[in-house]
VOROTI-160071 format. One line per field, with one value per atom (N, C-alpha, C, O, CB): residue number from 1; atom name; x, y negated, z negated. Coordinates in steps of 0.02 Angstrom, whole numbers, plus 50000, padded with zeros to 5 digits. Glycine has a CB too. Layout:
<nodes>
nr: (NUM, ...)
atom: (CA, ...)
xx: (X, ...)
yy: (Y, ...)
zz: (Z, ...)
</nodes>
This chain:
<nodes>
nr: (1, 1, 1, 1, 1, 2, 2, 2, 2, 2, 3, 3, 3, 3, 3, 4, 4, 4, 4, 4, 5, 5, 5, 5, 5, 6, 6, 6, 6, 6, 7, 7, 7, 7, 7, 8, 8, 8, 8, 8, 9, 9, 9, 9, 9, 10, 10, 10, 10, 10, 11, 11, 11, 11, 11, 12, 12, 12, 12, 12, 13, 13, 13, 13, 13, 14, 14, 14, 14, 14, 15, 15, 15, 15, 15, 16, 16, 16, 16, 16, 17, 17, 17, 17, 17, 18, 18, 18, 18, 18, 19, 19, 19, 19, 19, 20, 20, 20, 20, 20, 21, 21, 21, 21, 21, 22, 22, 22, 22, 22, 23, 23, 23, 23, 23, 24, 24, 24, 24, 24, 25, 25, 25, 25, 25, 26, 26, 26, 26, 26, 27, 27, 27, 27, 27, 28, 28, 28, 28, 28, 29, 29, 29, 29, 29, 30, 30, 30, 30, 30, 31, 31, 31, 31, 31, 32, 32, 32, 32, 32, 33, 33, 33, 33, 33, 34, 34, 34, 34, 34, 35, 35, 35, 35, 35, 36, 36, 36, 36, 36, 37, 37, 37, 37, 37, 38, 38, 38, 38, 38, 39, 39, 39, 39, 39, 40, 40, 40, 40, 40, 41, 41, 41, 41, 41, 42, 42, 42, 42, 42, 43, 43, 43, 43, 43, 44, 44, 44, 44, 44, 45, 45, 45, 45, 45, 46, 46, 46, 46, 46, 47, 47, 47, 47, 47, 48, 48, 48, 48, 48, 49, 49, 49, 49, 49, 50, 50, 50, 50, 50, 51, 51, 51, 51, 51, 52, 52, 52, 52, 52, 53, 53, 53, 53, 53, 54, 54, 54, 54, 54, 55, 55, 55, 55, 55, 56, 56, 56, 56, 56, 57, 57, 57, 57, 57, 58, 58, 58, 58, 58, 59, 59, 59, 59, 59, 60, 60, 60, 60, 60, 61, 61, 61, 61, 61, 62, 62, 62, 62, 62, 63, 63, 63, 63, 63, 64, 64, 64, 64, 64, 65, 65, 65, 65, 65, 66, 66, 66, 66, 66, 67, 67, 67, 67, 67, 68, 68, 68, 68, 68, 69, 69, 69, 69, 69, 70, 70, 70, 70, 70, 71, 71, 71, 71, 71, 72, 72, 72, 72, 72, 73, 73, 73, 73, 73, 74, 74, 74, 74, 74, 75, 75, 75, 75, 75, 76, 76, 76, 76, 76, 77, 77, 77, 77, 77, 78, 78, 78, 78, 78, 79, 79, 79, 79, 79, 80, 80, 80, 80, 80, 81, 81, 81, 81, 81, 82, 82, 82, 82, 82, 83, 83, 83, 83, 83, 84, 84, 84, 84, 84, 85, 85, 85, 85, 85, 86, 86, 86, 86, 86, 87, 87, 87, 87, 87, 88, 88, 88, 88, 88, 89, 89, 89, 89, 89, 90, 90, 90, 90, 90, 91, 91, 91, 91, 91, 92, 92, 92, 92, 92, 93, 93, 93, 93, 93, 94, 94, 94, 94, 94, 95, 95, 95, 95, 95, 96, 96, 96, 96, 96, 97, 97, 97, 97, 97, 98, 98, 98, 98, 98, 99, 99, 99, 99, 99, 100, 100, 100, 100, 100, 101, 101, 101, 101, 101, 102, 102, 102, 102, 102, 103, 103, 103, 103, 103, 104, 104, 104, 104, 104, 105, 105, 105, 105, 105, 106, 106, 106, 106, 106, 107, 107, 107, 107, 107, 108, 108, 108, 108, 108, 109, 109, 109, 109, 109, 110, 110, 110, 110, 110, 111, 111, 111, 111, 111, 112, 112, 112, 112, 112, 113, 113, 113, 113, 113, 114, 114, 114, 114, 114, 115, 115, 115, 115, 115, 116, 116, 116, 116, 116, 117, 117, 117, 117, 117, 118, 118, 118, 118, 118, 119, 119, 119, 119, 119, 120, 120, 120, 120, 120, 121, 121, 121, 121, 121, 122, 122, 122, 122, 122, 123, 123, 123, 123, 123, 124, 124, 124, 124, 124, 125, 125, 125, 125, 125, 126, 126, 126, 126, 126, 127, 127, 127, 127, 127, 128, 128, 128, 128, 128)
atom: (N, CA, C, O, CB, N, CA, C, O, CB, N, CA, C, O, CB, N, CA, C, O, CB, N, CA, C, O, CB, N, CA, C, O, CB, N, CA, C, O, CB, N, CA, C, O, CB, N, CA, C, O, CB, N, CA, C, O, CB, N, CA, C, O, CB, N, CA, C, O, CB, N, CA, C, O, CB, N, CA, C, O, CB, N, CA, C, O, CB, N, CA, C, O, CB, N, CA, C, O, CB, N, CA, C, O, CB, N, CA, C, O, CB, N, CA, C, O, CB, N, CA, C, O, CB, N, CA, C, O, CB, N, CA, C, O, CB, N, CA, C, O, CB, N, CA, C, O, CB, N, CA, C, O, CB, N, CA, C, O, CB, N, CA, C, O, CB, N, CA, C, O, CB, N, CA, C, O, CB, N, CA, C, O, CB, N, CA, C, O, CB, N, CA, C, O, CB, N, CA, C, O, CB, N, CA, C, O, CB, N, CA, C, O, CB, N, CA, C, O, CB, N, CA, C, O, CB, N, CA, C, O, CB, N, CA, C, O, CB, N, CA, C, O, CB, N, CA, C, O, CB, N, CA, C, O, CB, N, CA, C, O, CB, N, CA, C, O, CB, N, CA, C, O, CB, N, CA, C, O, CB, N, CA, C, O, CB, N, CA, C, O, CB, N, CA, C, O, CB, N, CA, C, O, CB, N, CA, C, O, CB, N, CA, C, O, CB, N, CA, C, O, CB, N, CA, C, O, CB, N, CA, C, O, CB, N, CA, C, O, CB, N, CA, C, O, CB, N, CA, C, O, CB, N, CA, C, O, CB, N, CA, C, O, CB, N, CA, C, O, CB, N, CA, C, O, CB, N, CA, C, O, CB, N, CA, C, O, CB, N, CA, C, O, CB, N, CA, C, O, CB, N, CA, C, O, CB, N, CA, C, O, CB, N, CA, C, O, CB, N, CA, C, O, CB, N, CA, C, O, CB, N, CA, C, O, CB, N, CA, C, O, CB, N, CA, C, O, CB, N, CA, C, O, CB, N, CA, C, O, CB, N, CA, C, O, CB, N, CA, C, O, CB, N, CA, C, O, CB, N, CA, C, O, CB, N, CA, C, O, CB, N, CA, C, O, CB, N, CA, C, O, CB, N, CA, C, O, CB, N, CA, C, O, CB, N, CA, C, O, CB, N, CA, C, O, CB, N, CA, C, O, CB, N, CA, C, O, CB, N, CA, C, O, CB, N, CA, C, O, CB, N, CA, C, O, CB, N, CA, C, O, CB, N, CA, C, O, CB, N, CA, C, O, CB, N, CA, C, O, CB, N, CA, C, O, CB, N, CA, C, O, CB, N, CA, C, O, CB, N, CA, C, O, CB, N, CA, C, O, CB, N, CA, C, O, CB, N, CA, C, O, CB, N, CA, C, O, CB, N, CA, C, O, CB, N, CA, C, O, CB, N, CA, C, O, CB, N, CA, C, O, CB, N, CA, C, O, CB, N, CA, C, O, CB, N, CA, C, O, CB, N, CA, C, O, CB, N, CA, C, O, CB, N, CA, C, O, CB, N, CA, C, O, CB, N, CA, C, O, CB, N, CA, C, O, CB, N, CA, C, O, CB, N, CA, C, O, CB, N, CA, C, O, CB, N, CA, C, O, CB, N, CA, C, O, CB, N, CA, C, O, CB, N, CA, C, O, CB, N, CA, C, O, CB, N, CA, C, O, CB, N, CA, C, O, CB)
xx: (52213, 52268, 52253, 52300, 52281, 52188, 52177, 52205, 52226, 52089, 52188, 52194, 52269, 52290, 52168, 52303, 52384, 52404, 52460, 52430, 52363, 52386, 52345, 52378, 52379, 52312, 52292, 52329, 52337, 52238, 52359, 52380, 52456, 52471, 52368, 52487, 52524, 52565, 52617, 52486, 52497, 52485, 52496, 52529, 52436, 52447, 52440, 52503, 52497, 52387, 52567, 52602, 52668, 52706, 52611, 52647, 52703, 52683, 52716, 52728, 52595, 52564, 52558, 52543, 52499, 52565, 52552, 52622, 52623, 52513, 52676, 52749, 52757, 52797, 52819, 52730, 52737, 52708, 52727, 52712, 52657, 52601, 52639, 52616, 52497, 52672, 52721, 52780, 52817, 52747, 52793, 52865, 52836, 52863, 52912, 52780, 52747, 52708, 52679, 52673, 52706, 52689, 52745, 52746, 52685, 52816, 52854, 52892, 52931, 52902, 52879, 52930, 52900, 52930, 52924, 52826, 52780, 52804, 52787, 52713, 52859, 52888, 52957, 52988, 52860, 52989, 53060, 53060, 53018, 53104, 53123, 53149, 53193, 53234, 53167, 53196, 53261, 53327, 53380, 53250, 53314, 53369, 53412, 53464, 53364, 53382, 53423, 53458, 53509, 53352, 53413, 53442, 53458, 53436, 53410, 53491, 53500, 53582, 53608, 53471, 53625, 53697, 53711, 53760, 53744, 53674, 53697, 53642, 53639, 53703, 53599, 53552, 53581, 53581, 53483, 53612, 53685, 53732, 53751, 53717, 53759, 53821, 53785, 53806, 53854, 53731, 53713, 53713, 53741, 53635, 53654, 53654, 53720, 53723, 53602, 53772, 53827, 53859, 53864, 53860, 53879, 53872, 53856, 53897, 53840, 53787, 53752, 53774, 53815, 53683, 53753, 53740, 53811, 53826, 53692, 53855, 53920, 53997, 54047, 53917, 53992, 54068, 54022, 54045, 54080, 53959, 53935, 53948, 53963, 53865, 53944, 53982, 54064, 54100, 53966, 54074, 54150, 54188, 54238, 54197, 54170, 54186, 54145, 54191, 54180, 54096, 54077, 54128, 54144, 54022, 54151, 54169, 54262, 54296, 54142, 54274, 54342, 54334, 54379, 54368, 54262, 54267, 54250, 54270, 54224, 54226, 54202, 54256, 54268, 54175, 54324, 54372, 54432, 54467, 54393, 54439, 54455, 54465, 54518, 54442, 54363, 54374, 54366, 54355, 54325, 54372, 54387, 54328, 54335, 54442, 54270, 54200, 54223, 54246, 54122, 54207, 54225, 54192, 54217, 54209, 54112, 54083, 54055, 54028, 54045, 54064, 54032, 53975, 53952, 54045, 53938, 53863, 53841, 53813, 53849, 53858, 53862, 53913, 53901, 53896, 53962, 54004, 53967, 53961, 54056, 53940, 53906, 53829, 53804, 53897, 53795, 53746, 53754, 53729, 53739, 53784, 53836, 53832, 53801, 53940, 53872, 53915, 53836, 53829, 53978, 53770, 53738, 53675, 53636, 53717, 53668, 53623, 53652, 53611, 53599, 53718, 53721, 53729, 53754, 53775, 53706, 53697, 53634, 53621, 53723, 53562, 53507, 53503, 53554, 53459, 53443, 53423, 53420, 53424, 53365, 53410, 53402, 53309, 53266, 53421, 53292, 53238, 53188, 53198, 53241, 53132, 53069, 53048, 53006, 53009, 53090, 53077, 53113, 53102, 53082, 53150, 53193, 53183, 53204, 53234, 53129, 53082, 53066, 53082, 53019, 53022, 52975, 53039, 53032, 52922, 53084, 53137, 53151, 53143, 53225, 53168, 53200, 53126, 53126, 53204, 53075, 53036, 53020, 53007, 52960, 53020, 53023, 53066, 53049, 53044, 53144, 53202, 53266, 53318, 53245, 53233, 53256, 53247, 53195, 53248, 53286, 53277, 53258, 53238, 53339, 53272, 53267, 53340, 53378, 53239, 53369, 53412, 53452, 53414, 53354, 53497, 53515, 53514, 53499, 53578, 53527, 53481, 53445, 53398, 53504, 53450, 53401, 53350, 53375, 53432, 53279, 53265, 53243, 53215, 53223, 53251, 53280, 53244, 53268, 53296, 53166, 53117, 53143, 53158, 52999, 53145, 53160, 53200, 53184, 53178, 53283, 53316, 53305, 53308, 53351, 53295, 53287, 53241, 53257, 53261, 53182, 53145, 53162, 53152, 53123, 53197, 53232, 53278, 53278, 53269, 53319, 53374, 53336, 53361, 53409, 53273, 53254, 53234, 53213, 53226, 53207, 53185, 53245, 53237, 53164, 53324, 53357, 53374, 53379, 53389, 53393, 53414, 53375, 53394, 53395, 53329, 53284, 53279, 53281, 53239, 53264, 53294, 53341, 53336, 53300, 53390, 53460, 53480, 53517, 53497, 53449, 53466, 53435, 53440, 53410, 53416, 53388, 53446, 53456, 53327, 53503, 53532, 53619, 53653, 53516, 53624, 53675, 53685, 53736, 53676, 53629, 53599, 53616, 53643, 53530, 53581, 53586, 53670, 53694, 53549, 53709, 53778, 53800, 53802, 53772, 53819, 53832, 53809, 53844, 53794, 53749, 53728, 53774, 53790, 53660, 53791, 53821, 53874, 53885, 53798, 53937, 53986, 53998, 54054, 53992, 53953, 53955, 53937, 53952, 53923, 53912, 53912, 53951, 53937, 53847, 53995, 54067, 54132, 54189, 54075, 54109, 54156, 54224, 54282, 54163, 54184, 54255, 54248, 54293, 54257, 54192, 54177, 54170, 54115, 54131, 54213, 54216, 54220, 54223, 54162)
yy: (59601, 59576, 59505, 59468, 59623, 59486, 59443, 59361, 59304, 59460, 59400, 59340, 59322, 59266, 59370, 59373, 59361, 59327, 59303, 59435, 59320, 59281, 59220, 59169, 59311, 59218, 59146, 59105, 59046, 59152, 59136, 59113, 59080, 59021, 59147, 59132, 59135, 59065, 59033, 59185, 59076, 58984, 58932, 58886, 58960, 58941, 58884, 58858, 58806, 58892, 58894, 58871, 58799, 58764, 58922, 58810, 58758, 58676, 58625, 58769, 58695, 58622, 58614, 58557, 58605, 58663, 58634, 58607, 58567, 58687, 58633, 58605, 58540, 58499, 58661, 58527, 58466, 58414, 58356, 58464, 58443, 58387, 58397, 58368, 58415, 58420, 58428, 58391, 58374, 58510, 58377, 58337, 58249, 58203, 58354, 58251, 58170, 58170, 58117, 58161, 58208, 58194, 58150, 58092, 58263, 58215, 58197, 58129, 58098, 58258, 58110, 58042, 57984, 57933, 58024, 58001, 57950, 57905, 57848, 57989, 57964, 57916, 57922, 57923, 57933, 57929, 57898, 57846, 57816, 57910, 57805, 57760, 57763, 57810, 57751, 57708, 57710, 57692, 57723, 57658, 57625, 57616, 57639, 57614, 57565, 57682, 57721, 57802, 57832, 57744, 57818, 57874, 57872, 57914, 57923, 57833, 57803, 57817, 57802, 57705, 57839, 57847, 57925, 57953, 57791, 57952, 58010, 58053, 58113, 58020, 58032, 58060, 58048, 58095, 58034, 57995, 57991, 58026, 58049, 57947, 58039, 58101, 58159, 58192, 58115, 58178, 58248, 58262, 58302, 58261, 58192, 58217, 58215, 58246, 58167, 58178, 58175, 58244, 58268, 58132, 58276, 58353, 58382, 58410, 58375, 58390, 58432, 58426, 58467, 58420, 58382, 58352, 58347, 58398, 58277, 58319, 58287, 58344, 58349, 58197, 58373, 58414, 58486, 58505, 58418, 58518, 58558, 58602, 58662, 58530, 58578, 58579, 58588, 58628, 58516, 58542, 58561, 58619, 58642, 58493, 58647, 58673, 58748, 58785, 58642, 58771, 58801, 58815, 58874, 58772, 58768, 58766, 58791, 58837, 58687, 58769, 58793, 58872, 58911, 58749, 58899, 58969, 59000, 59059, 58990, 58987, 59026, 59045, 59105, 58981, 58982, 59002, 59044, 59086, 58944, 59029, 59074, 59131, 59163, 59070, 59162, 59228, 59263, 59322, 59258, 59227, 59235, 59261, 59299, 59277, 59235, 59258, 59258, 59214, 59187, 59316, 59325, 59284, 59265, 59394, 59277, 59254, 59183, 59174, 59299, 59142, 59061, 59057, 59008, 59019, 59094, 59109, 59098, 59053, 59183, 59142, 59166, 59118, 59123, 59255, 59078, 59033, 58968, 58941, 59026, 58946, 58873, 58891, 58841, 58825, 58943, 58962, 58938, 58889, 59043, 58978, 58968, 58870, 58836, 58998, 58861, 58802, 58750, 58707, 58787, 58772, 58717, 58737, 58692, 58694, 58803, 58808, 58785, 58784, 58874, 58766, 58745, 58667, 58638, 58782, 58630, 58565, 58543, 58482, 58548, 58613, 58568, 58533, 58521, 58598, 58512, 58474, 58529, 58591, 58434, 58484, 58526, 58560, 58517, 58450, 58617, 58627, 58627, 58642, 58673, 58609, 58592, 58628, 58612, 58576, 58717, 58759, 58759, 58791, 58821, 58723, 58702, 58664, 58675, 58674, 58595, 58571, 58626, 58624, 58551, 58683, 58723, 58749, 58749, 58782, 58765, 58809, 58755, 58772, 58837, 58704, 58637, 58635, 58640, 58550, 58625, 58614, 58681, 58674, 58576, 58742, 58808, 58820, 58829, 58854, 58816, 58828, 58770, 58782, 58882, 58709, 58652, 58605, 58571, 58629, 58598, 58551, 58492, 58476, 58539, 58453, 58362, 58336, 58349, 58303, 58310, 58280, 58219, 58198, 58236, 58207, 58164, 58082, 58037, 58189, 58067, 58016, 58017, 57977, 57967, 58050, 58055, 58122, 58178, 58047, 58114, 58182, 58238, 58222, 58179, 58291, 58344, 58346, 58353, 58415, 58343, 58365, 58285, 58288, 58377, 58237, 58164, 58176, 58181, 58109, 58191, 58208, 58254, 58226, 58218, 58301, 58342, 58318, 58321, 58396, 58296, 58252, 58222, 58240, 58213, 58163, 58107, 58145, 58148, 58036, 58176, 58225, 58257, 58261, 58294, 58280, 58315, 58288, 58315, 58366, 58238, 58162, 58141, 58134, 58090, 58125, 58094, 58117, 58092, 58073, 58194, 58253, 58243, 58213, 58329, 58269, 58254, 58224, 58237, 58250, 58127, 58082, 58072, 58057, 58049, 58079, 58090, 58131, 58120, 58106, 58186, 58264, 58220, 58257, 58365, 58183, 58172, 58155, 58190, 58116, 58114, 58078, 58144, 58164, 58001, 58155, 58215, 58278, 58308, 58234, 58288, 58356, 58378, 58429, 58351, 58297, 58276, 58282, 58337, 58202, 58230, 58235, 58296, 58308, 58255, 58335, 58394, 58462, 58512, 58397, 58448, 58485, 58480, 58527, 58477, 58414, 58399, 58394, 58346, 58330, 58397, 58406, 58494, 58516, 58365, 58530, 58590, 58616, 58675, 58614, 58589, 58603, 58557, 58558, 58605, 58519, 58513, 58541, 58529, 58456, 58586, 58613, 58575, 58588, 58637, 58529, 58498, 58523, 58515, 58412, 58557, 58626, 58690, 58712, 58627, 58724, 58791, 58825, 58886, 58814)
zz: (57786, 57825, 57850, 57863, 57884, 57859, 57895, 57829, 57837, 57928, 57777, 57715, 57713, 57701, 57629, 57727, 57719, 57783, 57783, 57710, 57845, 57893, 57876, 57863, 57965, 57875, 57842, 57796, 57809, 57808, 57734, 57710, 57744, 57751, 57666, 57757, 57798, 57871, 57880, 57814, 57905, 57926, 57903, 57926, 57932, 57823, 57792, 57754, 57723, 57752, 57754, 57729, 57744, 57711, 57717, 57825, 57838, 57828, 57822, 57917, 57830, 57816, 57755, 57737, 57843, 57708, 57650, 57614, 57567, 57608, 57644, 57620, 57661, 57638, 57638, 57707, 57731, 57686, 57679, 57793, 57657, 57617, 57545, 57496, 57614, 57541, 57469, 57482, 57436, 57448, 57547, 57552, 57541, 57510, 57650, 57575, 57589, 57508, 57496, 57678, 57469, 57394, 57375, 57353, 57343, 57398, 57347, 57373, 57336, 57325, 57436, 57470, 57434, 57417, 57566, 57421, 57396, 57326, 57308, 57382, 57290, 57229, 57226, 57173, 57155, 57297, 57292, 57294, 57328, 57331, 57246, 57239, 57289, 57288, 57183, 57354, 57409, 57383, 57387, 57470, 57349, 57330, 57261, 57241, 57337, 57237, 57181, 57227, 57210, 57101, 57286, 57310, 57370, 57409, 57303, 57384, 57460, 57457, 57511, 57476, 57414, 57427, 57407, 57430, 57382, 57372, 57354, 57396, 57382, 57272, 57444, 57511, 57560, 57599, 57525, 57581, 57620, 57618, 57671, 57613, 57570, 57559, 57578, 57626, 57474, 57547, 57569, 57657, 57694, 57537, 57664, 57749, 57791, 57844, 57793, 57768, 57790, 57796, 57852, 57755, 57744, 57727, 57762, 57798, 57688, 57769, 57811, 57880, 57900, 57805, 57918, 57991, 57999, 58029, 58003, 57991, 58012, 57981, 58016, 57969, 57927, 57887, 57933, 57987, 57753, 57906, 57899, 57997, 57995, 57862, 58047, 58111, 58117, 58148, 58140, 58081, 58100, 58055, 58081, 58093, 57990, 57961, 58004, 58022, 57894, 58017, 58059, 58127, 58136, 58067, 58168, 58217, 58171, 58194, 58262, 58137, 58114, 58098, 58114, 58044, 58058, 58037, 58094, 58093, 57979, 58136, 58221, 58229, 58221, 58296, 58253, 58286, 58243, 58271, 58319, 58179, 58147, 58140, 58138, 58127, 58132, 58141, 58222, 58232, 58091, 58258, 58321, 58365, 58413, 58324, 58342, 58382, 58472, 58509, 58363, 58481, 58559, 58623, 58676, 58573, 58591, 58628, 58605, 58551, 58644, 58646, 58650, 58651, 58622, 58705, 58677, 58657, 58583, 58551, 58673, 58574, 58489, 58443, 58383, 58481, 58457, 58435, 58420, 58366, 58480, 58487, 58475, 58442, 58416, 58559, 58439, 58426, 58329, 58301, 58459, 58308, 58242, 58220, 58179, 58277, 58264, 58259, 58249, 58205, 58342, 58315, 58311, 58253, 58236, 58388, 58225, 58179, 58109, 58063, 58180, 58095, 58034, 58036, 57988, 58000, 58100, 58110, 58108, 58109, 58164, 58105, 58079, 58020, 57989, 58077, 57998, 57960, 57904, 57908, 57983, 57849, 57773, 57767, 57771, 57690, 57760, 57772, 57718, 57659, 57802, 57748, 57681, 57641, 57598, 57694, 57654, 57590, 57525, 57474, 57607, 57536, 57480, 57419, 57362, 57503, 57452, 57408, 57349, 57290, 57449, 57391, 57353, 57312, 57251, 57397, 57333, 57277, 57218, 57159, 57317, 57232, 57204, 57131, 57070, 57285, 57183, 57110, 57071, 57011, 57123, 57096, 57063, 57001, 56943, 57111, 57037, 56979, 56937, 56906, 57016, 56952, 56936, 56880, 56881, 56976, 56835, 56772, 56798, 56854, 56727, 56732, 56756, 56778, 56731, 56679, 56818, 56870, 56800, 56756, 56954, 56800, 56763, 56796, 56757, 56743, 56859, 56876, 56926, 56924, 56880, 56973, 57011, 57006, 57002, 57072, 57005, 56991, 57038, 57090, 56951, 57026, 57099, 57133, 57189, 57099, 57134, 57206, 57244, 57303, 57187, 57218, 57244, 57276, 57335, 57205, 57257, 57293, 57346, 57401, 57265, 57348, 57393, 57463, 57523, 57356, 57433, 57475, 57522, 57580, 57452, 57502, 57557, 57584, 57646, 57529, 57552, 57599, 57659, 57714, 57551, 57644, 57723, 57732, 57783, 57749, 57731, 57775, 57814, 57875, 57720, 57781, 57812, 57849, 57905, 57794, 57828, 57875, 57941, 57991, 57841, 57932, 58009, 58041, 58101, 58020, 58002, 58047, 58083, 58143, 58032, 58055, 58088, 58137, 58185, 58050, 58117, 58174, 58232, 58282, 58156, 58245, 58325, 58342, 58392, 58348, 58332, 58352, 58352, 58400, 58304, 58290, 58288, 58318, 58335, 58241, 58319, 58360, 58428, 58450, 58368, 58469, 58528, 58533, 58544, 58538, 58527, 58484, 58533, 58593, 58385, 58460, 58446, 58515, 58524, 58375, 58551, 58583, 58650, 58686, 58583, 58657, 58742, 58709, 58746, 58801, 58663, 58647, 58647, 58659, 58589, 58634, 58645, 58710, 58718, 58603, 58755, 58824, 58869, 58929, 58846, 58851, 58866, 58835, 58853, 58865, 58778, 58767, 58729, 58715, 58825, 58725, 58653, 58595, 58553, 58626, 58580, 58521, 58519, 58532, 58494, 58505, 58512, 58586, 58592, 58479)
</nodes>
């Protein structure tokens, strides 16, 4: 048991050291507009389309509404990398761990600023 918690640990540092591999050979300016769209996606549509299906299906509680609303406003997460290079061909121009890469780079960068955002817009209640 003790090997499976070890290992276990070791995994969030070792995807970190797999993201800073893979940032190491992005090209910025070949993936700097279609890593924009994504985080845009994510961080910015990915909230309000949330906040439209909350009220929709009529979640009773605001608790549980903005809870919703603000977990699909994190960032894109670094296990995805690992999926991305697992079940992924070659990219026709950009190639996919690359992409993916800067996307949770941008993602994250950004979430400081959206997040924040998003958090005091939801505790004023102009969301959900």
């Amino acid at each position: 048991m003790e090997t499976l918690e070890l290992a276990g640990n070791a995994s969030i540092p070792v995807m970190l050291l797999i993201l800073g591999i893979q940032l190491s050979g992005v090209d910025i300016e070949g993936t700097l507009k279609p890593v924009g769209a994504a985080g845009a996606l994510r961080l910015l549509l990915a909230p309000l389309v949330a906040s439209a299906a909350v009220l929709l299906v009529g979640v009773g509680d605001t608790t549980v509404a903005r809870a919703v609303v603000l977990l699909l406003a994190t960032p894109t997460g670094v296990t995805t990398i690992i999926l991305v290079g697992a079940f992924s061909g070659a990219g026709e121009r950009i190639a996919p761990g690359e992409f993916t890469s800067a996307t949770v780079f941008v993602t994250t960068v950004a979430s400081v600023l959206t997040v924040t955002i998003l958090v005091a817009a939801l505790e004023a209640g102009l969301l959900v």
